[in-house]
N, C-alpha and C positions, 0 to 999 in steps of 0.2 A: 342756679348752676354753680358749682365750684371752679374757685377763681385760677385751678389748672386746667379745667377745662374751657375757661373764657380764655387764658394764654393760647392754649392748642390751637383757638377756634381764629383768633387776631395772627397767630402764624401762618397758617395757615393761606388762608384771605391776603395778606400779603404777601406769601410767595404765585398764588395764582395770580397776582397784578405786577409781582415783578416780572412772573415768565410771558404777556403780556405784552408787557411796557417792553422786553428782550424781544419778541417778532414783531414789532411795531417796529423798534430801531432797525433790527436786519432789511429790511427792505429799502434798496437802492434805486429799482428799476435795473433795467436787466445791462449787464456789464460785461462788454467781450474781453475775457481773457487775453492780458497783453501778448501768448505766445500762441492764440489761435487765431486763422483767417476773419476773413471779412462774412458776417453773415448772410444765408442768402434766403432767411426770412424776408417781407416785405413788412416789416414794420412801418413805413408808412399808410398804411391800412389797417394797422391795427395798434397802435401806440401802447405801451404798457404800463398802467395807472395800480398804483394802490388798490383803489375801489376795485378794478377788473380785477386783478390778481385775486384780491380774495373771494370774489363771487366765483373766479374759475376754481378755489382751492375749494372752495363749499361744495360746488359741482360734481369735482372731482371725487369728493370720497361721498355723497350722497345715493345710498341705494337708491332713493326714488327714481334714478334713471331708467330701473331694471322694471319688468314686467310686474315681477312679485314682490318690488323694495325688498329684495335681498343681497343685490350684487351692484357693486359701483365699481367704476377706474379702478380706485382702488384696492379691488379686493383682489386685481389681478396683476397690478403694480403696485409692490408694496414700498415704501419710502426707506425702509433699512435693507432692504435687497437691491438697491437701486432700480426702483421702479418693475421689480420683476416680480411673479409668483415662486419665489425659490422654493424647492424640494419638488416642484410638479413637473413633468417632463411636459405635458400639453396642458392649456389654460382650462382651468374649473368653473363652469359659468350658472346660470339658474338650475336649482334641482341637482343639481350637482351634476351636469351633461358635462360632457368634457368637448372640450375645440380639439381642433388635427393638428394645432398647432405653439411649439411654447411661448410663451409673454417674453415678447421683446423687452428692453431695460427700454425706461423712457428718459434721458438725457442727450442733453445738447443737441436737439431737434432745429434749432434754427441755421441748422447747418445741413441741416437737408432738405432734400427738393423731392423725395418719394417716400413712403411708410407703408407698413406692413412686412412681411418676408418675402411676399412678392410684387413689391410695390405697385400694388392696384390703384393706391390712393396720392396723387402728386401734390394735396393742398392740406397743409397741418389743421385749416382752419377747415375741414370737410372730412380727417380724419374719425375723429368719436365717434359720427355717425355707421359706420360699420360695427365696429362693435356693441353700441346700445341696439341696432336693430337685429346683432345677428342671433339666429333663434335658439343659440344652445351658447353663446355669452349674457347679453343681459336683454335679448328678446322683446322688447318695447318698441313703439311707434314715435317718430319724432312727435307727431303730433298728441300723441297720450301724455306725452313728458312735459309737453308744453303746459296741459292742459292740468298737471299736477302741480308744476311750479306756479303759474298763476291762483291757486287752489292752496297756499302755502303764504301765508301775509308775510314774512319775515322776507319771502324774494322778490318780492315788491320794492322794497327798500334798497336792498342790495344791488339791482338792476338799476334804479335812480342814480344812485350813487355813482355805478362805473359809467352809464350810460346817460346820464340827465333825464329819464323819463323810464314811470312805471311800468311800461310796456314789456311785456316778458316775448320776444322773436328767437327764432331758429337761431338766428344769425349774431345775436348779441350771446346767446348760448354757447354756440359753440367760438365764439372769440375769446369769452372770457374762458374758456376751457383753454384755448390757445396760450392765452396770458401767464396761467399758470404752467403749463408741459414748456413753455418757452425759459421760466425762470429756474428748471431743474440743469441748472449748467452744473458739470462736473468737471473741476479745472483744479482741484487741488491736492492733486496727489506727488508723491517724492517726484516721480520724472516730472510732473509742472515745476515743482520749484528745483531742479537741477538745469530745467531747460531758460529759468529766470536768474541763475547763477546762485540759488539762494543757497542750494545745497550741492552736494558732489555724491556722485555712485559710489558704492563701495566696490573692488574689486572683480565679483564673482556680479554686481549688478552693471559695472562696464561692460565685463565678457560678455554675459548675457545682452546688454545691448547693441553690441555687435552682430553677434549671431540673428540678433532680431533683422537687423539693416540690411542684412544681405542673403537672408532667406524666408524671411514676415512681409517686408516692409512694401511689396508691390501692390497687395491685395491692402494691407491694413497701414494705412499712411499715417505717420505724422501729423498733426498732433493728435487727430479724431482718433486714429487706429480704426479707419474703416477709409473706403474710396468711393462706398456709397453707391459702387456696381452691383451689378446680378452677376454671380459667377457658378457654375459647375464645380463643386468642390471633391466629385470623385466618392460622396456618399452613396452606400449598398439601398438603392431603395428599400420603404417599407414597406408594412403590409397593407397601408393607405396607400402605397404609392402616388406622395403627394409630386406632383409634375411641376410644382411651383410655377416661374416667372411665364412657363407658357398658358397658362390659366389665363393669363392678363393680354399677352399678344398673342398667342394662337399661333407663336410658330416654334415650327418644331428645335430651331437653333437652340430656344430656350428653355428644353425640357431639362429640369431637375436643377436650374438656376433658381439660385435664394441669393437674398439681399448680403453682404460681408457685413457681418457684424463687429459692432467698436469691442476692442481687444479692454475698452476701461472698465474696472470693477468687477473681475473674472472674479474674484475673491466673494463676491455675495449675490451673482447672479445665477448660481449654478441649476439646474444642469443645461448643458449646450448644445447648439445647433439649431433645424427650425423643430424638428421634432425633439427636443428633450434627451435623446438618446443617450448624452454621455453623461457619466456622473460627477467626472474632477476633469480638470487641465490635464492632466496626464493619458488620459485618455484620447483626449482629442491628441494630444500630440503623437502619442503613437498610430493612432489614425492617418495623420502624414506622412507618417513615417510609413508605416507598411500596410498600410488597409487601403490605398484609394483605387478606387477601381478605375479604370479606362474605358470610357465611352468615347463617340464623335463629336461629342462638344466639349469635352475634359478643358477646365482652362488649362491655357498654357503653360501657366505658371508651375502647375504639377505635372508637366509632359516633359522631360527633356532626356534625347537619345536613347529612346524608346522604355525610360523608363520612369515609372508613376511614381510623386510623393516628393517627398522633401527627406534629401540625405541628412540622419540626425543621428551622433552619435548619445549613450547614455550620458556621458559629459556635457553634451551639448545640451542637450533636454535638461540636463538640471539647473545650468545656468540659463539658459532661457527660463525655466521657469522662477526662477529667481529676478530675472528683466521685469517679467512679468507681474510680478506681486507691488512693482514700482506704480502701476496705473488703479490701483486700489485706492480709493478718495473716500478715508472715513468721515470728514466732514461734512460731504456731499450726504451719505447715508444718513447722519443724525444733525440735520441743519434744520430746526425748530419751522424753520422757514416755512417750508415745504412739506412738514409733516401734516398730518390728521389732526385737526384743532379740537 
């Protein structure tokens, strides 16, 4: 072998053990953002280890979830989109079926107490299970899955590790799934360090947060940018006509309520809403502007003195969307952490 290609091959080799030895150091255990609430995970039931974390991260991107080992988590949360499918309006599951519905972003989950768009599911650690079994995302039986991971020596080890014994259970499965969807916090974008004093808005990103405070800010709170309700937001049903949050309760108050999604990473989540419909920010905002329709359960928020939407002039929209671009968290997106090892 020529001794430029023995350098290549020694470079090499040590930059794969320095990047490495770099996610081995990033790993803290999971750390609340000094300017967000108290979380209302139960970590007491589920502690967050090392060992877990990375058997939930192996899980995570592992087709063998899926029926036909072609589709994992992550083919539908991708980690530089923030956990989303970007460019698909609805999720693309086995065989290339498609779901009714787009790929929510998965961050700062320990902050919520429901999942899904229509919160069917109230236990992050019961979550997965819908999507591995549903037949047109990744269409498998918990039980198949079980019986593939134990069928796999290498998660034998990994399961001792997070869990002290070789035992491959539902329940050690989907915690360490937990472990990892738990450690995708997204807390470092300009408005986090303006609201830690690190930095200061510029002008047209004051303005814009202003406008946000007093015509955003009910439905999409501080710090999350979401309040983690079911709301009517005045969308033109589709030709699904999905019914959303009454799917879950059966009453009619909450036909066409979807979950308020976090306002964080608009910049690499696109497209928006629970159907995929819109292409940019701009869109949606003109949708409050002059698109919401008026039903019986219209939230309020878009009802006032008999008229739909949120008054916005084209100045206003541009500096809002300039607010906007504030909750963009490129480090969130490419944090070795949390990516696909």
């Amino acid at each position: 072998m020529k001794p430029k290609n023995i350098v290549y091959i020694l470079v090499l080799i040590f930059f794969i053990l320095a990047c490495k030895k770099e996610v081995t150091q990033l790993f803290e255990g999971f750390q609340k953002p000094s300017n967000f609430p108290e979380p209302v995970y139960k970590f007491q039931n589920n502690n967050i280890t090392k060992a877990g974390f990375d058997l939930g991260r192996k899980l995570f991107f592992d087709p063998m979830l899926s029926v036909d080992n072609t589709i994992s988590c992550g083919s539908c949360h991708i980690p530089t989109s923030a956990f989303t499918q970007h460019g698909h309006s609805v999720s693309h599951g086995i065989n290339d079926l498609l779901g009714t519905r787009n790929s929510p972003p998965i961050m700062n989950l320990a902050w919520s107490s429901s999942f899904m768009w229509d919160g069917g599911i109230a236990d992050l650690d019961l979550q997965p299970i819908a999507p591995i079994t549903n037949h047109v995302e990744m269409g498998e039986t918990m039980s198949n899955v079980l019986l593939k991971l134990k069928n796999k020596t290498e998660y034998a080890q990994l399961f001792k590790a997070a869990f002290g014994s070789e035992e491959v259970t539902n329940i050690k499965m989907l915690k360490a799934l937990s472990q990892f969807m738990l450690m995708c916090v997204s807390a470092e974008s300009k408005y986090d360090s303006v609201m830690r004093n690190q930095k200061t808005f510029t002008t047209d990103e004051k303005a814009g947060y202003v406008l946000f405070q007093n015509k955003c800010n009910s439905c999409h709170k501080e710090p999350l940018f979401t309040d983690n309700n079911f709301r009517n937001n005045g969308l033109q049903p589709s030709n699904l006509n999905d019914i959303g949050r009454e799917m879950i309760t059966l009453l009619p108050t909450d036909k066409y309520k979807f979950k308020v999604p976090s306002l964080r990473n608009l910049a690499y989540t696109a497209p928006y809403m629970h159907d995929g419909r819109f292409l940019n920010v701009d869109a949606v905002l003109e949708h409050y502007k002059n698109q919401v329709v008026q039903t019986s359960n219209l939230d309020p928020f878009l009802l006032s003195n008999g008229e739909t939407g949120i008054s916005l002039t084209d100045d206003e929209k541009g500096k809002l969307l300039i607010f906007l671009n504030t909750l963009n968290d490129r480090k969130f997106i490419t944090n070795p952490l949390i990516a696909e090892q």
